[in-house]
VEXNU-600861 format. One record per residue (C-alpha): x, y, z. Coordinates in Angstrom, 2 decimals. Example, Ala and Ser with C-alpha at 12.3 -4.5 7.8 and 13.67 -1.06 7.14 Angstrom:
BEGIN
<pt><x>12.30</x><y>-4.50</y><z>7.80</z></pt>
<pt><x>13.67</x><y>-1.06</y><z>7.14</z></pt>
This chain:
BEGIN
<pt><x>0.15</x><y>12.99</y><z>10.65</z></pt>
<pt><x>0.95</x><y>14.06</y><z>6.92</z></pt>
<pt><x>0.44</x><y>17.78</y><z>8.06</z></pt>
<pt><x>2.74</x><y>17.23</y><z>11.25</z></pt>
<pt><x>5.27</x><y>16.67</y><z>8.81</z></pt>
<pt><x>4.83</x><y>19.34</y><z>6.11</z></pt>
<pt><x>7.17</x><y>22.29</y><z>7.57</z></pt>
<pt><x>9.74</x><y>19.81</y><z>8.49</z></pt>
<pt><x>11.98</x><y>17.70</y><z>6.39</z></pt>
<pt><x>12.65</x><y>17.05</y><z>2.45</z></pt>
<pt><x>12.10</x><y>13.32</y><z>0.76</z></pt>
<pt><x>10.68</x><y>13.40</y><z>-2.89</z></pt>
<pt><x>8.20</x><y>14.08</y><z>-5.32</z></pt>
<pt><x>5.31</x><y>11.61</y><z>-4.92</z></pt>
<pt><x>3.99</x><y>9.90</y><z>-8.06</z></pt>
<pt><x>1.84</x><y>7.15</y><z>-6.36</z></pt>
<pt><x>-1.70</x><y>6.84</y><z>-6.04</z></pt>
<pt><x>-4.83</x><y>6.93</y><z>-4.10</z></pt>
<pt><x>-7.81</x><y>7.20</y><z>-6.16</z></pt>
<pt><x>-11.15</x><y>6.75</y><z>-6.09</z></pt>
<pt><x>-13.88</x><y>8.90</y><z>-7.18</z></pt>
<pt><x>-14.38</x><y>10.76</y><z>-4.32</z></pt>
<pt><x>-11.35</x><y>10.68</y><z>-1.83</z></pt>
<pt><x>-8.25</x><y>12.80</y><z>-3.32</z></pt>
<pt><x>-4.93</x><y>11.00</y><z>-2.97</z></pt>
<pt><x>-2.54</x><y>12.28</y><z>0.21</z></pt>
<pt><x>1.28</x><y>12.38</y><z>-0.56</z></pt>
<pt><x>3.74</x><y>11.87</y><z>1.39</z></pt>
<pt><x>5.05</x><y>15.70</y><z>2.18</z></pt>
<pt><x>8.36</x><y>16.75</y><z>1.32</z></pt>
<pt><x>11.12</x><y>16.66</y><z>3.90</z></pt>
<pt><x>13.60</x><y>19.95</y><z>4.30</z></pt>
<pt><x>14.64</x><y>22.70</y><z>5.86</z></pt>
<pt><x>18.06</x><y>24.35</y><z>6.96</z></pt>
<pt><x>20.17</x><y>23.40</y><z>9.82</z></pt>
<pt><x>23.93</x><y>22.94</y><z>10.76</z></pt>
<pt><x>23.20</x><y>19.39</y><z>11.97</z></pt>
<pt><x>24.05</x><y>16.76</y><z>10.18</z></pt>
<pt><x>22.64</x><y>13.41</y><z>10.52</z></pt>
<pt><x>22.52</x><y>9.83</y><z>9.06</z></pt>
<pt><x>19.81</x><y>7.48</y><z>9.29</z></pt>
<pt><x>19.56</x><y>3.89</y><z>7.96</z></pt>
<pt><x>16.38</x><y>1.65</y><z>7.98</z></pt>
<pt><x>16.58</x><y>-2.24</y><z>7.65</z></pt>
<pt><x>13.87</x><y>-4.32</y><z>7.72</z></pt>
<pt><x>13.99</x><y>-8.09</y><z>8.55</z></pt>
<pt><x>12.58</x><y>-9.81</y><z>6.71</z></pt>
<pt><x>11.71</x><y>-7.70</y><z>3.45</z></pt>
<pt><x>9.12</x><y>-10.67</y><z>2.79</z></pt>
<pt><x>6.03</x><y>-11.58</y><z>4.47</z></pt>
<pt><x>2.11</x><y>-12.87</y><z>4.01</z></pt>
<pt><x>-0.93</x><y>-10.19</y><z>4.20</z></pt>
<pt><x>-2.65</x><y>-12.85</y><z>6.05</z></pt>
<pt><x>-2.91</x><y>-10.11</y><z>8.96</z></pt>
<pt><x>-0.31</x><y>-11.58</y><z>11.50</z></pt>
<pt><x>3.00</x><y>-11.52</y><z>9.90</z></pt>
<pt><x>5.55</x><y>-8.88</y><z>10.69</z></pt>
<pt><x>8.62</x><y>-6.86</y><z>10.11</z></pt>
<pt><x>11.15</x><y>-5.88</y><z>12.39</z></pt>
<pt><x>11.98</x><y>-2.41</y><z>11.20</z></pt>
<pt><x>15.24</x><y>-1.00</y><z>12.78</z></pt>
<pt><x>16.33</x><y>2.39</y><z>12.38</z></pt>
<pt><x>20.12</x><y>4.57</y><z>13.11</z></pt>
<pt><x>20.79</x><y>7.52</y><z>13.92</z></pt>
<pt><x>24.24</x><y>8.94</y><z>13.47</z></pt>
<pt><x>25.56</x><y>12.42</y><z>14.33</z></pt>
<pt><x>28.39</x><y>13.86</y><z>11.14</z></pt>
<pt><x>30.98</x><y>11.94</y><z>13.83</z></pt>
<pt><x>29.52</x><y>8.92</y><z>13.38</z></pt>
<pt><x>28.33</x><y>8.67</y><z>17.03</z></pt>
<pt><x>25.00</x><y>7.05</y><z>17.99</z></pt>
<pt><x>22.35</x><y>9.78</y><z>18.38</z></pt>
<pt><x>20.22</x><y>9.04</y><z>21.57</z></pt>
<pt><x>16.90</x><y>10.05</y><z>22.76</z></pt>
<pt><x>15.90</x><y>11.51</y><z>19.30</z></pt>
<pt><x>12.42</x><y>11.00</y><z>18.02</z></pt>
<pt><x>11.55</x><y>9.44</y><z>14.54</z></pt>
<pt><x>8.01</x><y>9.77</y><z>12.85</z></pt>
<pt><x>6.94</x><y>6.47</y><z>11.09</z></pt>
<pt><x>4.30</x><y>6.43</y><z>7.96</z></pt>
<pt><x>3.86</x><y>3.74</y><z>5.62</z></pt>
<pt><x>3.10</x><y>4.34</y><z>1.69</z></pt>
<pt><x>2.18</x><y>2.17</y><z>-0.78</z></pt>
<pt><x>2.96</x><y>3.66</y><z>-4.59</z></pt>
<pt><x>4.97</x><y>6.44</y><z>-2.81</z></pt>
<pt><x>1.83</x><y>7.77</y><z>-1.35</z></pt>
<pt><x>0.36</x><y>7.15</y><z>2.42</z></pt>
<pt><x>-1.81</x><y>4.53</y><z>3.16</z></pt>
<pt><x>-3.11</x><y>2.58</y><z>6.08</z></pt>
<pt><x>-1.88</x><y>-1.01</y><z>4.25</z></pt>
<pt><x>-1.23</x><y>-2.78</y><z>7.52</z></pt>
<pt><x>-0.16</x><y>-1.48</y><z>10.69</z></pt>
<pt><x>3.18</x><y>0.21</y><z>12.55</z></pt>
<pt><x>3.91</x><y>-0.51</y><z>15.99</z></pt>
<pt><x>4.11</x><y>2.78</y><z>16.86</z></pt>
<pt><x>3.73</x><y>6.19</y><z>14.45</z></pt>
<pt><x>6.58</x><y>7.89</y><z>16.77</z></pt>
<pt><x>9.35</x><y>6.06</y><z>18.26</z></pt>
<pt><x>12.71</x><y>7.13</y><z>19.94</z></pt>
<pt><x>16.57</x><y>5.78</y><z>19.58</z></pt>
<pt><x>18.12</x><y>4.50</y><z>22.35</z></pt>
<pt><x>21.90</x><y>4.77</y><z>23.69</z></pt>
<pt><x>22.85</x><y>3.07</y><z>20.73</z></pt>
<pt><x>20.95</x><y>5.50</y><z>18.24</z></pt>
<pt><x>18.84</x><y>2.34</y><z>17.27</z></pt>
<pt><x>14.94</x><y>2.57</y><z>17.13</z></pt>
<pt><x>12.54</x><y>-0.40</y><z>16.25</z></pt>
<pt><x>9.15</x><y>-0.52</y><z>15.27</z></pt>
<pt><x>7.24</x><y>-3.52</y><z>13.78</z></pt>
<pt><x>4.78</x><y>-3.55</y><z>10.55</z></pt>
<pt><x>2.12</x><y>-5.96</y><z>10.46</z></pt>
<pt><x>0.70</x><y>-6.99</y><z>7.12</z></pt>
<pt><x>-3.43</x><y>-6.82</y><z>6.57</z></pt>
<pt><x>-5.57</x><y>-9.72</y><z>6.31</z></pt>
<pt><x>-6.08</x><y>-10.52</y><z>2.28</z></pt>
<pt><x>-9.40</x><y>-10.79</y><z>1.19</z></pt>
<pt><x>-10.16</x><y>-14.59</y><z>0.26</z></pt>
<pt><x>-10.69</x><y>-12.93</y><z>-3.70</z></pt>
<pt><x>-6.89</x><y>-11.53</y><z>-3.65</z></pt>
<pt><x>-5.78</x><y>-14.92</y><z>-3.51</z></pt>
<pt><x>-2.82</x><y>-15.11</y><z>-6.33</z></pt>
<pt><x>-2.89</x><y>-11.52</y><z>-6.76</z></pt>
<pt><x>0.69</x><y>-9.62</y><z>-7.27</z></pt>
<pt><x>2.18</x><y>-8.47</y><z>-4.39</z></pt>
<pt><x>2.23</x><y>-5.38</y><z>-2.84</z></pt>
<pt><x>5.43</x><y>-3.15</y><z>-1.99</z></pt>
<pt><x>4.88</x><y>-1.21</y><z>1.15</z></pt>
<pt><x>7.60</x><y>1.61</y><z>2.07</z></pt>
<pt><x>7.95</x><y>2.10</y><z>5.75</z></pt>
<pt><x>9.10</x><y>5.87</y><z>5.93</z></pt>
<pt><x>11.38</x><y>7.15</y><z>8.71</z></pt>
<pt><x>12.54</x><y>10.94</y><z>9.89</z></pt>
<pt><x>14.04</x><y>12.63</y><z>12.41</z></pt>
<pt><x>11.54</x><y>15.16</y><z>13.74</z></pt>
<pt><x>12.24</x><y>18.25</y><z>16.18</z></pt>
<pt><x>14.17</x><y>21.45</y><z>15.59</z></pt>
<pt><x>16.94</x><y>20.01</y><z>15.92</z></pt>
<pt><x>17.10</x><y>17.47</y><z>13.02</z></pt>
<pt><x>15.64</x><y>19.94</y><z>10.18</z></pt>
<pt><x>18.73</x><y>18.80</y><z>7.87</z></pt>
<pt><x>18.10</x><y>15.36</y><z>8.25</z></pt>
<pt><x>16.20</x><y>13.33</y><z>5.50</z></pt>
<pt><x>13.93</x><y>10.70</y><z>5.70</z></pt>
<pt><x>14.72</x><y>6.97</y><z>4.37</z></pt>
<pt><x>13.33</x><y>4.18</y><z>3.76</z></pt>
<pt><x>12.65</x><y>0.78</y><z>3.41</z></pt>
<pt><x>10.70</x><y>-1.76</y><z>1.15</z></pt>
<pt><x>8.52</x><y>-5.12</y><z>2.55</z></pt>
<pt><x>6.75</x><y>-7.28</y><z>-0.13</z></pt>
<pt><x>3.14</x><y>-8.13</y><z>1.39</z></pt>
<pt><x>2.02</x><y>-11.31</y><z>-0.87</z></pt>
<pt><x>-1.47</x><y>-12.41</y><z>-0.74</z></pt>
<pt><x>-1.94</x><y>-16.11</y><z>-0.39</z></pt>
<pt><x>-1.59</x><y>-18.23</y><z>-3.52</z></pt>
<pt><x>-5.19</x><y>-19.34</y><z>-5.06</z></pt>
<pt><x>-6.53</x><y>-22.61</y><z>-3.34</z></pt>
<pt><x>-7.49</x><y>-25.61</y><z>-5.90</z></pt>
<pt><x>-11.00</x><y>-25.09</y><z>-7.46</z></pt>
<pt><x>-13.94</x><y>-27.00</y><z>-6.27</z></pt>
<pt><x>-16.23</x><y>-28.64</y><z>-8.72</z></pt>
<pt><x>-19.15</x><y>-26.54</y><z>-10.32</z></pt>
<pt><x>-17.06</x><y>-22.98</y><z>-8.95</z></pt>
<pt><x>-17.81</x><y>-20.12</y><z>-10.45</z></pt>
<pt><x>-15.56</x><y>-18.25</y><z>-13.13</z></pt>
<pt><x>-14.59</x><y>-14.68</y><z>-12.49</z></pt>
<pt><x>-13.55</x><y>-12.86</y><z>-16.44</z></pt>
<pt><x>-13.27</x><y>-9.07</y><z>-16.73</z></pt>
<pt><x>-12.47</x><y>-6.63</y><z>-19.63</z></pt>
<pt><x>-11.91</x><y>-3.09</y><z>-19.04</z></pt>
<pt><x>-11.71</x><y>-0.01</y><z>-21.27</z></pt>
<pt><x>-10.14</x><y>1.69</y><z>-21.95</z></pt>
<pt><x>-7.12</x><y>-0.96</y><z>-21.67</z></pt>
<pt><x>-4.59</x><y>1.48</y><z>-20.73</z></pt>
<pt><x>-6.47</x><y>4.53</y><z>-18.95</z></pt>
<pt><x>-4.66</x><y>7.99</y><z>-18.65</z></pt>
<pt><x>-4.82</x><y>9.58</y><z>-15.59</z></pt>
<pt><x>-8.44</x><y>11.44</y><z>-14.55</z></pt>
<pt><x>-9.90</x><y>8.93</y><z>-17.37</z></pt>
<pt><x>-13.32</x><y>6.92</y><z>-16.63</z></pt>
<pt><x>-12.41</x><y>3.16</y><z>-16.63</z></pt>
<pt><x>-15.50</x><y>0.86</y><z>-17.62</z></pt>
<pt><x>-15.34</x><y>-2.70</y><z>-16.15</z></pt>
<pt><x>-17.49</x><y>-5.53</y><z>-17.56</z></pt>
<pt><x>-17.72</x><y>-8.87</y><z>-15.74</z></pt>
<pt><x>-20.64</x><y>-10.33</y><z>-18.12</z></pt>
<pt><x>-18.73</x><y>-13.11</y><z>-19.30</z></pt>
<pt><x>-17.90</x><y>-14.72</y><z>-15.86</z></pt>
<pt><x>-20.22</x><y>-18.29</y><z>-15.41</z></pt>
<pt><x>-21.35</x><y>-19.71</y><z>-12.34</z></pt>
<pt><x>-21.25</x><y>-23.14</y><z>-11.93</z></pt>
<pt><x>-24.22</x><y>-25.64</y><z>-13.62</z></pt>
<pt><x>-27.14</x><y>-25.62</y><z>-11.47</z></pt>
<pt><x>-25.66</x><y>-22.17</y><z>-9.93</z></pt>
<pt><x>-26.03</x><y>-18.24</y><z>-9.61</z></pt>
<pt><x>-23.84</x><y>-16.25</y><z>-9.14</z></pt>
<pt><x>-25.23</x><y>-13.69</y><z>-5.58</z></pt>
<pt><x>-22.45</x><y>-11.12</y><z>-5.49</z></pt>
<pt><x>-19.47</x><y>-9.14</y><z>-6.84</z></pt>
<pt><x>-16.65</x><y>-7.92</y><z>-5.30</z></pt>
<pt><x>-14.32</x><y>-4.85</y><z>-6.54</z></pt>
<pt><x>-11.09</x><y>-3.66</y><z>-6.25</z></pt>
<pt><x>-9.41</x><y>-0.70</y><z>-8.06</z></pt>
<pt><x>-6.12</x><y>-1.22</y><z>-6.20</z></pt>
<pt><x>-5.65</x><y>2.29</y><z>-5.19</z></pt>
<pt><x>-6.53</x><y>1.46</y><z>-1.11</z></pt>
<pt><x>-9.96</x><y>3.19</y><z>-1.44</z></pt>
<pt><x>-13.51</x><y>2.10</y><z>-0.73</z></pt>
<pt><x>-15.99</x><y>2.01</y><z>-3.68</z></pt>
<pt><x>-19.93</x><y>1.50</y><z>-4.08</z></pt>
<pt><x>-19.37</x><y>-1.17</y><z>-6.73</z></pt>
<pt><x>-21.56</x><y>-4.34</y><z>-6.30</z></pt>
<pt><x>-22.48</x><y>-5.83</y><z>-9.58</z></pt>
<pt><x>-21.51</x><y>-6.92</y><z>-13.18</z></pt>
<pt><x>-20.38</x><y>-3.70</y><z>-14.54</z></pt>
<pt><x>-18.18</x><y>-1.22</y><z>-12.40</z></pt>
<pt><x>-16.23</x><y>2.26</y><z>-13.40</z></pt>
<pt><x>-13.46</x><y>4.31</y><z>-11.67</z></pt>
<pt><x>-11.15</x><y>7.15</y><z>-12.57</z></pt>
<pt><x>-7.69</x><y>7.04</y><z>-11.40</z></pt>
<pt><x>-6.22</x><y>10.54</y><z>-9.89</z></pt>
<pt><x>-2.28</x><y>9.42</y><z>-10.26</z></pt>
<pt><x>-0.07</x><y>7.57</y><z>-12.59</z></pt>
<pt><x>1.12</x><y>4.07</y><z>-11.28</z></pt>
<pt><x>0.67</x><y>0.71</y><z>-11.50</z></pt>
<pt><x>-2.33</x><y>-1.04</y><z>-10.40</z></pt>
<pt><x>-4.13</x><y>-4.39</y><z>-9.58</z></pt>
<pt><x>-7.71</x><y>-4.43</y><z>-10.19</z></pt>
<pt><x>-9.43</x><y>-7.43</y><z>-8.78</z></pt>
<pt><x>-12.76</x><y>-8.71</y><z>-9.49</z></pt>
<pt><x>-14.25</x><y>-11.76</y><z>-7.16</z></pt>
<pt><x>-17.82</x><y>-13.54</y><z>-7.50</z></pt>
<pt><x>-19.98</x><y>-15.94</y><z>-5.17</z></pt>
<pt><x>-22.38</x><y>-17.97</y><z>-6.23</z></pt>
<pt><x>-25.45</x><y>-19.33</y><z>-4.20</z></pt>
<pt><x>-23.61</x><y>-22.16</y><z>-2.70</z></pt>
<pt><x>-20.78</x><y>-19.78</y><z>-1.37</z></pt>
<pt><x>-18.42</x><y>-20.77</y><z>-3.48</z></pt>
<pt><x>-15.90</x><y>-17.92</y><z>-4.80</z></pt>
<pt><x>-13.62</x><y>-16.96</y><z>-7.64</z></pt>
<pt><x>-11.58</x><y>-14.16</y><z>-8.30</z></pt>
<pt><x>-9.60</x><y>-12.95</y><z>-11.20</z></pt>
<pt><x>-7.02</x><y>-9.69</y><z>-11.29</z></pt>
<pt><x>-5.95</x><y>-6.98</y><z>-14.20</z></pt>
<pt><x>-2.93</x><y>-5.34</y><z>-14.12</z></pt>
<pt><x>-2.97</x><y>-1.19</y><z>-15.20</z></pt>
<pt><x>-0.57</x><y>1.34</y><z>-15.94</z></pt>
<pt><x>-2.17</x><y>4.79</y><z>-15.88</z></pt>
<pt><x>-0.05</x><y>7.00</y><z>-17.67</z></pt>
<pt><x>-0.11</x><y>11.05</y><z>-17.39</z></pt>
């Protein structure tokens, strides 16, 4: 979809982030390209706020306007969602292409993931819902946008003898390309416990191979991000802990 876009319309320098070790991070192209027409699009999204608990949604409504002020009908709109200015497949659009009717209004609707039990209390994450005009006709026309906070659910009360997720990274603030080593030794399962299995998260929306204690990852753009570390014991029983990072240049 990314490359669809390339030749067409201007937006901005991405300084997001994908990373992981072995999957390069996909910007969102730039946006521009001559053209007498002159165009203005707003997007408003209602409401700005949801739950990733994989059901809620956004109503994401989009206008067109010819240099008159006129509604533009019939015009076609590309949607992509980013997440740290960069595409990613956080959640789900109604529809990657939609079109404006009579009224130069277009709606599609975002639907927030399912959270993983472990990024219960986790910060929430800002997803950008990107819209542009696309055809010849609309070259001059640049893409906007709009914000929706996904929030993970908050973190349920703690059974008795539940384990204790605690991670310490280094370096503690990582430059970009920089190996991060993660160190989970001092988390505790409950008495009479053990703890069975580890779960990772860089927070950059890509997979990783990481299953135990100890974990590493490199970060391939500058941005803020929210590791997450979760651990089940024998009994099933889960905790989960998160780190904030800044990789800087």
């Amino acid at each position: 979809m990314a490359k669809l876009l390339i030749s067409r319309l201007s937006l901005f320098v991405v300084l997001g982030a994908t990373a992981a070790c072995t999957v390069h991070k996909q910007e969102i192209p730039d946006f521009s390209g001559p053209s007498g027409y002159a165009l203005s699009l707003a997007v408003a999204a209602t409401p700005d706020r949801i739950s990733q608990d994989g059901v809620s949604q956004s109503r994401v409504v989009a206008t067109l306007r010819d240099s008159n002020g006129k509604a533009v009908p019939n015009a076609a709109l590309q949607v992509l969602t980013a997440v740290n200015s960069s595409l990613s497949n956080f959640g789900t659009v109604s529809a990657p292409t939609v079109y404006t009717g009579s009224d130069g209004k277009a709606t599609v609707f975002y639907t927030a993931p399912a959270a993983s039990p472990f990024m219960a209390g986790a910060p929430s994450t800002r997803v950008s819902i990107y819209i542009s005009p696309v055809g010849t006709d609309y070259q001059s026309a640049t893409a906007e946008h709009v914000d929706i906070l996904v929030t993970p659910p908050p973190v349920p009360v703690a059974g008795v003898g539940s384990p204790v997720a605690s991670v310490t990274m280094n370096p503690a603030s990582p430059k970009v390309g920089q190996v991060v080593l993660f160190d989970a030794s001092a988390r505790t399962a409950g008495t009479g416990h053990r703890l069975s299995s580890y779960y990772w998260s860089f927070g950059d929306s890509q997979t990783n191979d990481e299953h135990g204690s100890d974990a590493s990852h490199v970060y391939l753009a500058i941005g803020t991000y929210s590791m997450i570390l979760g651990v089940v014991d024998d009994a099933g029983q889960m905790s989960s802990t998160f780190r904030t990072i800044v990789v800087t240049p």
